[in-house]
NUBAPA-221538 format. One record per atom (N, C-alpha, C): x, y, z; residue in one letter. Coordinates in pm, whole numbers, plus 50000, padded with zeros to 5 digits. Atoms other than C-alpha are relative to their C-alpha. Layout:
BEGIN
XYZA;...
***
This chain:
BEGIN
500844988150000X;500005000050000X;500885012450000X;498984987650056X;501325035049886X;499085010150056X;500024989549920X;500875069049985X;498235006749996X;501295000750004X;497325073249811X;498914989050060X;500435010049884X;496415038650031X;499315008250086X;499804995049877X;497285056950313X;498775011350039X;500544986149979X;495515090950252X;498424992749952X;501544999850035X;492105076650101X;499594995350195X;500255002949877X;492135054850440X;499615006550102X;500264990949905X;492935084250649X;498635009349950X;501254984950023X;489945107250478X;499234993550051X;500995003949963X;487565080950554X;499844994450140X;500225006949848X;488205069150917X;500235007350083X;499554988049882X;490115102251072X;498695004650062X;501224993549929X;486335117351194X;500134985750123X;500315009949926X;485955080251373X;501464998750111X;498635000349904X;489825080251502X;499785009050106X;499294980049867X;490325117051698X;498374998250046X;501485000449946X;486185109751784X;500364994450139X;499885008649886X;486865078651972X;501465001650071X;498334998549906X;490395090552118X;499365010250087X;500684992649962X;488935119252184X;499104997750179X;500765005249843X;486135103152447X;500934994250090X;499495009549864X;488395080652575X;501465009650082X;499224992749930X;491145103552649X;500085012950061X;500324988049956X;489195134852719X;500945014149956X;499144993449980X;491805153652576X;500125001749804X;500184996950152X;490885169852190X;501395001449936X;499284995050076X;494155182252064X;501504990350047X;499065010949951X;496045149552261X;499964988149888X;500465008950147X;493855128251995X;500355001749894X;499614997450105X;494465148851739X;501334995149920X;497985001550015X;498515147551761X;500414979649968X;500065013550012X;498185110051835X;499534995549825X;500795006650126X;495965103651503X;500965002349878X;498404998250141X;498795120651285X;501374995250013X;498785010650013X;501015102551414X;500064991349978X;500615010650124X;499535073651310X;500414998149857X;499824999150183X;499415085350959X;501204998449938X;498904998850042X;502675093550968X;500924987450019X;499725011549992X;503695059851081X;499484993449867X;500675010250103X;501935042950805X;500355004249897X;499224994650161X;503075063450530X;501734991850016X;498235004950004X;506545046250645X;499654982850011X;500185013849931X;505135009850778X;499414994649872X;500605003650127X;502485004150470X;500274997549911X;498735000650158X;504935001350172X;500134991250010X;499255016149971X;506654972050339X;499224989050085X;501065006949915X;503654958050518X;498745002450001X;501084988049986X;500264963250430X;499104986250093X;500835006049886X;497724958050753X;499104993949930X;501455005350013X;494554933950715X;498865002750024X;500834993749974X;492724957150866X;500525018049997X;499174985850011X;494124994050785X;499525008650102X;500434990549959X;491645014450957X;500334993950194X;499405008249854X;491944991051286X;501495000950051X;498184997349963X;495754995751227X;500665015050080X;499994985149947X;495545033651281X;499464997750099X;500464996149849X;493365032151549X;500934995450130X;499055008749899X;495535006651736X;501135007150018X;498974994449972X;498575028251663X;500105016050038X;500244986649894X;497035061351771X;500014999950125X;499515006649909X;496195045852059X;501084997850132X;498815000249982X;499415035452119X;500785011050060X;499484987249994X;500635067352059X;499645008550133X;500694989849857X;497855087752302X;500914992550140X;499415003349905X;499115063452540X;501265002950064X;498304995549974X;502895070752532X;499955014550051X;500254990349991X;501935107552539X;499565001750165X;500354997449906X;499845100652843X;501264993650110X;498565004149852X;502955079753050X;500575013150023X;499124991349933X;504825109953024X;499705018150064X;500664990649934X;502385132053183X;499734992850193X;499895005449892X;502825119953549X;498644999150092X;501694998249942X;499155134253682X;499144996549945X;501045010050066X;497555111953466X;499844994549974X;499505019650031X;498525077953548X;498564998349990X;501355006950038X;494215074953564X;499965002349879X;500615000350164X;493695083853186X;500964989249992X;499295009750043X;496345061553145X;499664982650010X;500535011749948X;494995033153314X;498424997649932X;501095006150090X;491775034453150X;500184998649864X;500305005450132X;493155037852818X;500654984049983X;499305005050004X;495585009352876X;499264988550081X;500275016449910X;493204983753108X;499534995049865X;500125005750123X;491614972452729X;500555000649914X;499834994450094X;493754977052486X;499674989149881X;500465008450056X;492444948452250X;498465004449976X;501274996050062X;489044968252215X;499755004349915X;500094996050103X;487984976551920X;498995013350006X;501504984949941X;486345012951936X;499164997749859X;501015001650131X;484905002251569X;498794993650032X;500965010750012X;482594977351681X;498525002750046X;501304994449968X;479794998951800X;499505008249901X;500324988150091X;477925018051498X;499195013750088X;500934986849930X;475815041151733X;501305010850101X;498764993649969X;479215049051944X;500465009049875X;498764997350132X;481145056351603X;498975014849982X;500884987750082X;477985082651490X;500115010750175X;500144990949920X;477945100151862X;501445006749957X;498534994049987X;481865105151828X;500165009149875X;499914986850165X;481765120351446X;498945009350041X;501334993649996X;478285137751528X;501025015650111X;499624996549926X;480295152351865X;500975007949973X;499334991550083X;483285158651660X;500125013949938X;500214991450083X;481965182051408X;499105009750086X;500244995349902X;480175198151738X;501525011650058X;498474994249880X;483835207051929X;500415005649830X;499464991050110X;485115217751549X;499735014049973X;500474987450079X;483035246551472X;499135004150128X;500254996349887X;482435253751827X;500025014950033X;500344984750024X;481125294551900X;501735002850030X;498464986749912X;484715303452098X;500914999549878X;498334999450102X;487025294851769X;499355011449885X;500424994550066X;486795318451491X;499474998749866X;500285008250089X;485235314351172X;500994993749913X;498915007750086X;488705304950977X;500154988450086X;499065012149917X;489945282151266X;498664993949999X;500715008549977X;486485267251254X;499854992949861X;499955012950110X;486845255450889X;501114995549985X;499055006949989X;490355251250954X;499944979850030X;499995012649899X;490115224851234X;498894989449884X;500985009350043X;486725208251071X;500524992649847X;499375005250120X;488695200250732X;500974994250037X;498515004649996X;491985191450918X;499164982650089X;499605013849912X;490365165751174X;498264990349984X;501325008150017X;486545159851053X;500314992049828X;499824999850137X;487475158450691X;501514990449967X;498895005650019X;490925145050711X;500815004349922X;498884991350111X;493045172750490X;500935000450066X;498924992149947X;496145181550568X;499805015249982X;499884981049983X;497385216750637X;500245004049858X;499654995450135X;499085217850245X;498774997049958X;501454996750097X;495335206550113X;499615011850062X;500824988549978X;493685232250355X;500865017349938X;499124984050059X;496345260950223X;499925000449857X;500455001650122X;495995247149889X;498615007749944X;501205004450016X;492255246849899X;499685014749991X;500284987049962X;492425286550055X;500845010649939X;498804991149995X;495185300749882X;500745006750117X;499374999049886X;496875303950225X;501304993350014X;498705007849925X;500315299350350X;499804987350110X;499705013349952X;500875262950468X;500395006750186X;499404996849873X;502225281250816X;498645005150052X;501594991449937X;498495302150842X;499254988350035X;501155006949969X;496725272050838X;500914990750175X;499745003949902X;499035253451064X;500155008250120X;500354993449872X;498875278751323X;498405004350049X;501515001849950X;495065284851282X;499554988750066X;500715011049934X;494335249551394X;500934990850163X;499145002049827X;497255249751674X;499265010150132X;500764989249971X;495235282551787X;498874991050028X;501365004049960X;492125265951746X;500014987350112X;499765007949886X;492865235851991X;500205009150106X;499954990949877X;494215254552226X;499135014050059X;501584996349950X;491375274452260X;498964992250071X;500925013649984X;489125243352294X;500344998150133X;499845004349879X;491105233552567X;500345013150129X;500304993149903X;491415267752732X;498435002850053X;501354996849952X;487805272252736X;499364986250053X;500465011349975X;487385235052851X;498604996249930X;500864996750074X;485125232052579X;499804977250009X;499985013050015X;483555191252630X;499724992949877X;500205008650103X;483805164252425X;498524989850003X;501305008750017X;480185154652349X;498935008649935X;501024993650087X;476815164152212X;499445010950115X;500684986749954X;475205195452305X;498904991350047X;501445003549981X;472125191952499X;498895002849909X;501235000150123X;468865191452309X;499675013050003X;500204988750065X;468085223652387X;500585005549962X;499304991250078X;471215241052250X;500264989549824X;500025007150101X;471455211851969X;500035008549851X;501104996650170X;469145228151713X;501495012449948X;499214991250016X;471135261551729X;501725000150004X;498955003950036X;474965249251744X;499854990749854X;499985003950163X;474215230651429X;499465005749916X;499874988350100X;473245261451269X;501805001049930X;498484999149948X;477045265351376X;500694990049858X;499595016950107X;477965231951172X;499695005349868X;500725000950129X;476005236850882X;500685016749913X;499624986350079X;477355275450812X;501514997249948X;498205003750027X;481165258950854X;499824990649810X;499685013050136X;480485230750570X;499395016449877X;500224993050098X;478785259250367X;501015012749965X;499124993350001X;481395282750374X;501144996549896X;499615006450059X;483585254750243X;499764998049883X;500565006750135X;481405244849958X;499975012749932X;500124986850164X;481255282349806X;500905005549978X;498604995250032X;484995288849871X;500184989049851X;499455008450102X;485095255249593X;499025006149928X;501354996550119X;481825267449385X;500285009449912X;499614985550081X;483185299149328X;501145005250078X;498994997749874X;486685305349484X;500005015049999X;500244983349982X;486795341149591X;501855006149954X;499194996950074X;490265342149452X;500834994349935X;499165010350057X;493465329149253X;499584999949813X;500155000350149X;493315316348888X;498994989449956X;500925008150055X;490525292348897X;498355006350062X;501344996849944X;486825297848938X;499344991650053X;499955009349917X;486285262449051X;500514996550072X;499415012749944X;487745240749314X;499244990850069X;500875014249960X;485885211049303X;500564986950119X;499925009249852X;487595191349572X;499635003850091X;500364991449836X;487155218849836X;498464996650013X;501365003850047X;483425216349698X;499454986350021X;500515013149963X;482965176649712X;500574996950137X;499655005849827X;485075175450054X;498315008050078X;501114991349940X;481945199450156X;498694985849988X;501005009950040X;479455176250025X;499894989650054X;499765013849920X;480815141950176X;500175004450128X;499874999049834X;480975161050496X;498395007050049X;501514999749978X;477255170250450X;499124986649961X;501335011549961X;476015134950371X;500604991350136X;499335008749857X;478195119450694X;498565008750112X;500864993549928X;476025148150859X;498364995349997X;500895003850085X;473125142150674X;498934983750094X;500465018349940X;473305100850829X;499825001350152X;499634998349855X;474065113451148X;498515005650050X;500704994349967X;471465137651188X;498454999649911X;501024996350103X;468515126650974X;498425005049976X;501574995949972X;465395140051133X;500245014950019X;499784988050033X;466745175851073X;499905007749855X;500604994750124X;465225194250770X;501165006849928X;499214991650069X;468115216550711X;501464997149955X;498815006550055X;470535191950691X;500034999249897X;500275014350111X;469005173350398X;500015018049916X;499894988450113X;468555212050246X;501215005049994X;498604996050054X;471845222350247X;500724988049992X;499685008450062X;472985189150130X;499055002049845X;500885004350121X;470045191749879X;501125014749924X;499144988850106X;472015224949729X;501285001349992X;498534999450020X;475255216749741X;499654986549898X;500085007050150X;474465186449482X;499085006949961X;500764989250156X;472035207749233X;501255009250004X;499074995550048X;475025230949262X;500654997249928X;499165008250042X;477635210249208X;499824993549865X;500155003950112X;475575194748938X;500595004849892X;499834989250139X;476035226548694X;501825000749990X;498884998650025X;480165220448766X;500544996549866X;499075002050126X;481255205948430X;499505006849881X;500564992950115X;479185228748215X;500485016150059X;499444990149951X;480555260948402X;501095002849997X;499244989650065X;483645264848276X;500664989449874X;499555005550090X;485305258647938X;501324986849987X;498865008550021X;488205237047810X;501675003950093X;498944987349970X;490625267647906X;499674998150130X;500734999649875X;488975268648230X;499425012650038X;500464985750006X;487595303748129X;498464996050038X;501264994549935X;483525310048322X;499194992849844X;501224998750108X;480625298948092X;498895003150047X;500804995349889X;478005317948224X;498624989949972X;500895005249946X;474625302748336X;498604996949822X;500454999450103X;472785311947957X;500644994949864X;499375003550095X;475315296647778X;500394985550039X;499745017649959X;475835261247947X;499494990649925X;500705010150045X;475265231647786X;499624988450079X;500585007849866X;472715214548051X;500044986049949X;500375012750023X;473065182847819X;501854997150087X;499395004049962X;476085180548010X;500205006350204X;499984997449860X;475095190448406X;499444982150035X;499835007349961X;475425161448603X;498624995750076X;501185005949973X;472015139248621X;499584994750151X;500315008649835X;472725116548946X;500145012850045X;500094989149880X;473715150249165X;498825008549977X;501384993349979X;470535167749041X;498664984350106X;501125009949922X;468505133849132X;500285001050169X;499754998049850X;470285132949493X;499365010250040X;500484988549961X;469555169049514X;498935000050026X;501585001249983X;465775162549477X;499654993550109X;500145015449799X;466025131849727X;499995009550113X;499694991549867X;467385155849974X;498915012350024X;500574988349994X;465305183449898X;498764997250067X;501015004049898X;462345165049953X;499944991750151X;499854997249881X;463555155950263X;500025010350113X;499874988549969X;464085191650326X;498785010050107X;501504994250020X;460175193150268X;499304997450143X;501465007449906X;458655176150541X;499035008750111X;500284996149907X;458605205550805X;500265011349945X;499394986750026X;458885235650580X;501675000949957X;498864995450029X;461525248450435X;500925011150040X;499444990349885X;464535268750645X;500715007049831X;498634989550091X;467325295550460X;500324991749893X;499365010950091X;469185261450288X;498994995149914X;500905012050086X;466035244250184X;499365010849868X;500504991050105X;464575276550027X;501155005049864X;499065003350032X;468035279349852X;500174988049841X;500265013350042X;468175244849736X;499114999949880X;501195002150073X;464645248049600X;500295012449879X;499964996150138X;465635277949363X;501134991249913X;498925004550060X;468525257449244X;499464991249931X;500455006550039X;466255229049207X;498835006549873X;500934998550101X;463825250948960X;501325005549905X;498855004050092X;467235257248743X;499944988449963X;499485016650092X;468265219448717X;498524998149940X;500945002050103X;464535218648577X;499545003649889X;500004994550116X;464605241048348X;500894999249856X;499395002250132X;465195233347978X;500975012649913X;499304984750094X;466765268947887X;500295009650112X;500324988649901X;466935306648080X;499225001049979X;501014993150055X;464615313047872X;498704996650046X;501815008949932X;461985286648033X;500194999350151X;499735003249763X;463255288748397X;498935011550046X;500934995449923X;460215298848627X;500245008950070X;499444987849961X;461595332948699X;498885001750091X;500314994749952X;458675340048864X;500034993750156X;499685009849934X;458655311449094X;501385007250084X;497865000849918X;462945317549198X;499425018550037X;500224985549916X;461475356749272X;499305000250164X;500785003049867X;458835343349533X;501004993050103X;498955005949963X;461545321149638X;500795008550121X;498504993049938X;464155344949711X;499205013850062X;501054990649944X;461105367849861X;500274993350111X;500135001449889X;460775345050116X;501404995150059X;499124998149939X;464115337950196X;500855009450040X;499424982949943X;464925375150240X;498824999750121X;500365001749906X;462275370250517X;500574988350081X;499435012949870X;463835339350705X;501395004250020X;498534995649992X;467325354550634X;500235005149923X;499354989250113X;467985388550492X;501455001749979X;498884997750075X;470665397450318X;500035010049940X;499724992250140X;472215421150112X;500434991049869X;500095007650123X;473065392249894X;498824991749935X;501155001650064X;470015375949887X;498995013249904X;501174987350054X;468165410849796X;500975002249821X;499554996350097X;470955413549538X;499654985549841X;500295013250031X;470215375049387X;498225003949965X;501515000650035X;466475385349424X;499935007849875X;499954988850088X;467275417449180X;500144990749845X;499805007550185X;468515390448899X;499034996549960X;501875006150009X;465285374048936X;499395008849972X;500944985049982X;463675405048922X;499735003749826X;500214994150090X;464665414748608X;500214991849877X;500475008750081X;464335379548410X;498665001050023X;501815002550026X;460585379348498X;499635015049997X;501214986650037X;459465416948506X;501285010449949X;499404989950062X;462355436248351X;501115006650071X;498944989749922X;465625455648410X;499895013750094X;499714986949929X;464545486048507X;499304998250157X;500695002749879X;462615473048808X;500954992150103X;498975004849934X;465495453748926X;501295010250008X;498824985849961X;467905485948885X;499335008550119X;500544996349850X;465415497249150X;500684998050111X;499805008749914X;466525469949399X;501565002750007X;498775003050033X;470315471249306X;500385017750059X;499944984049973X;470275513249365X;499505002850108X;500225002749882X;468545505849677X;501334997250116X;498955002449944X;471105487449815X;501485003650028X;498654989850033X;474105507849694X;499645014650089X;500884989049961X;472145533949859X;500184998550171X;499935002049830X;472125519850206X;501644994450004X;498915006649970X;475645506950139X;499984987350095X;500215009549958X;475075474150214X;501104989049987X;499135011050035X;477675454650044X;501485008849956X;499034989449991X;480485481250052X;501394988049939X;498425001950044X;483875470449855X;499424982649941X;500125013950077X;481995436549689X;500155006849806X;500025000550137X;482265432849289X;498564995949948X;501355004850055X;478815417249271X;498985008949988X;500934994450054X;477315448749304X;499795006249838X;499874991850130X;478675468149015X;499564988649874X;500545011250089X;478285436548822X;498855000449935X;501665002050008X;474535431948833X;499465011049961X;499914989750053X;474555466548785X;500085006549830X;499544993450161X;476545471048472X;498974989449954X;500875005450084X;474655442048329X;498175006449974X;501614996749989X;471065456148413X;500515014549881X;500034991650095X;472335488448260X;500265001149852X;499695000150180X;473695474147924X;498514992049998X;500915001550045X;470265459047907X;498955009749979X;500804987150024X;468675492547923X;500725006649886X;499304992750121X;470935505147653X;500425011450029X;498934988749977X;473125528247883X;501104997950033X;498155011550019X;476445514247767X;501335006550075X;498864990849880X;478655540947904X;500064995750143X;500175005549862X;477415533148251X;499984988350042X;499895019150003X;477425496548239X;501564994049955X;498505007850018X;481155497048075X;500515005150145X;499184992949879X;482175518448388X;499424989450144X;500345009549888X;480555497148630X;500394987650016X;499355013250003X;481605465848464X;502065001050037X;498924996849960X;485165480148503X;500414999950103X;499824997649858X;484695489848865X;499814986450095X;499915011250021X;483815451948919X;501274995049981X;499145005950015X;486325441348758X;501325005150099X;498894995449938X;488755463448957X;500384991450176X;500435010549900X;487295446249272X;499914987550017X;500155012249985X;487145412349188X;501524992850000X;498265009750009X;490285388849312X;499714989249954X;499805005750103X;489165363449088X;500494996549879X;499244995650137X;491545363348780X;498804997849896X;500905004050066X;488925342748590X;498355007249986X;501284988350010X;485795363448688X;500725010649914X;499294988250069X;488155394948621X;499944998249856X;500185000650105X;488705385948273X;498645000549904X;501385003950122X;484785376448126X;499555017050058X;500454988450001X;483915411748309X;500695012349933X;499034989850082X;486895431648114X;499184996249849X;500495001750087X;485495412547831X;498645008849939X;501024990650029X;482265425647868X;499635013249955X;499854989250005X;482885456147953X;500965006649867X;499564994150141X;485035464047601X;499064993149909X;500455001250058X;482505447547417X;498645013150022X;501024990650015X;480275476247511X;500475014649958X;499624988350071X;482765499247336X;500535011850087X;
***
């Protein structure tokens, strides 16, 4: 077994490793250290020996590890003694154990006291199983930022004695708001990276996804799981028709839907109507305009009016200046530009979205559809000046000199 062995292994069992070390050693960022050391053992042991049980191998040699860690802590010959009176147990062998410890996990990850980087830090480094070079990769970040965000973020955890377990029921609902904003955060840094030379990164994007259906299993009598799972596949769907050969943007009227991805719209639906059962929250309403896209045969036939009511009522469950700006597009496929330059001059007005590119954008476009090209190249310019996207940057320079 070779180094890709090693790493598929670790993506899929690290949540279950640092879970169950975790409980048993009470001690988050003791598990952690232990579990990579593991890895790092096996990237050397696996070549010349591959285990019969891989994932059992790690655990046994984390383990191991926590243990050694704990001898040479002298005030804690008891952790020691309980991890060390069984060591022949298998922490795999319980499935309802295994789901409290990942469930618990992704709880202590994206926990209120860390901040929002160190909370998608940590949740990619120890729910997800990235390393620090994927998570710096993934962020355009120095390899040193991330490894100190998630040395930071432990040690937080453990200054605020933050426990290893599930929230009570009544804070439940509302810490997995918590959860659910971390994985989404993730999934639109890959959807649409906010900078660099690509406009995709579809791994950051499917690590999001496989860490919303783990959630998803975990938690499945929660509506808003299954909706922000349901819109991260219909997203995802439209990935291989969204950008060219080059890897230059194909915008949304120019895709060829005979090539958006069938199974992730079907999932999407699955989930969505799961979404359904109790109303639909922020994600599910979301979801559901995404889902009247993947149904639509053209722009030209998409139920504009429908994705307006939509994004009506999800500016009531959760306003925005981006939703209001999202509602404005809608606005002015079903009743016209100049009624959506309303909405868009509104918001510029209250300064709502101060130093974004998406306003001028929506902007210049509404105004080259009114046929005031001057003002629409200058806006598309001012956009472009703002956007750290290279790849956005370019189709809006484009634009903007095609309007002379």
């Amino acid at each position: 077994m070779g180094t890709a062995d090693v790493e598929a292994v670790w993506r899929i069992e690290s949540a279950r490793i640092v879970g169950a070390l975790t409980r048993l050693t009470g001690d988050f960022a003791l598990a952690e250290d232990a579990a990579q050391e593991a890895v790092a053992q096996a990237l050397v042991s696996w070549p010349l020996a591959s285990p019969a049980n891989p994932a059992g191998w790690l655990m046994a040699t984390a383990r191991r590890r926590a243990i050694d860690a704990i001898r040479r802590r002298t005030a804690l010959q008891d952790r020691y003694a309980l991890l060390a009176a069984d060591p022949a147990v298998d922490e795999e062998v319980d499935p309802d154990r295994i789901d409290d410890d990942v469930l618990a996990l992704m709880f202590v990850s994206c926990h209120p006291v860390l901040s929002p980087e160190a909370r998608v830090a940590l949740t990619l480094r120890v729910v997800g199983g990235l390393s620090s070079e994927e998570i710096a990769r993934a962020f355009l970040v120095p390899v040193p930022t991330v490894q100190a965000r998630i040395t930071r973020a432990k040690k937080t955890i453990a200054a605020a004695r933050v426990p290893f377990e599930l929230p009570p029921a009544s804070e439940r609902r509302e810490r997995l708001g918590g959860v659910l904003s971390v994985l989404y955060v993730i999934f639109t840094e890959g959807s649409t990276a906010t900078s660099g030379d690509r406009l995709l990164r579809p791994d950051v994007a499917y690590e999001a996804i496989r860490l919303a259906h783990t959630l998803a299993a975990l938690q499945p009598d929660e509506p808003e799981v299954h909706g922000l799972l349901a819109l991260f596949e219909l997203t995802a769907a439209r990935f291989p028709a969204r950008t060219g050969p080059d890897g230059s943007p194909v915008l949304l009227e120019d895709q060829d839907r005979r090539r958006w991805d069938l199974s992730a719209i079907r999932r999407g639906l699955a989930a969505l109507a799961k979404a359904s059962t109790r109303g639909l929250g922020p994600y599910g309403l979301q979801a559901a305009i995404a889902a009247t896209h993947a149904s639509a045969p053209s722009v030209e036939a998409t139920d504009w009016d429908r994705i307006v009511v939509l994004y009506e009522a999800l500016g009531r469950v959760a306003p925005s200046p981006v939703v209001e700006l999202n509602r404005a597009v809608a606005v002015a496929m079903a009743s016209g530009p100049a009624q959506a330059l309303a909405i868009v001059d509104e918001l510029i007005a209250s300064d709502r979205l101060p130093g974004s590119h998406l306003v001028p954008t929506v902007r210049g476009e509404l105004l080259a559809r009114l046929g005031r090209r001057p003002e629409a190249r200058a806006e598309l310019e001012l956009a472009a000046r703002l956007c750290a996207n290279q790849r956005e940057r370019s189709v809006l320079l484009r634009k903007a000199a095609a309007l002379g």
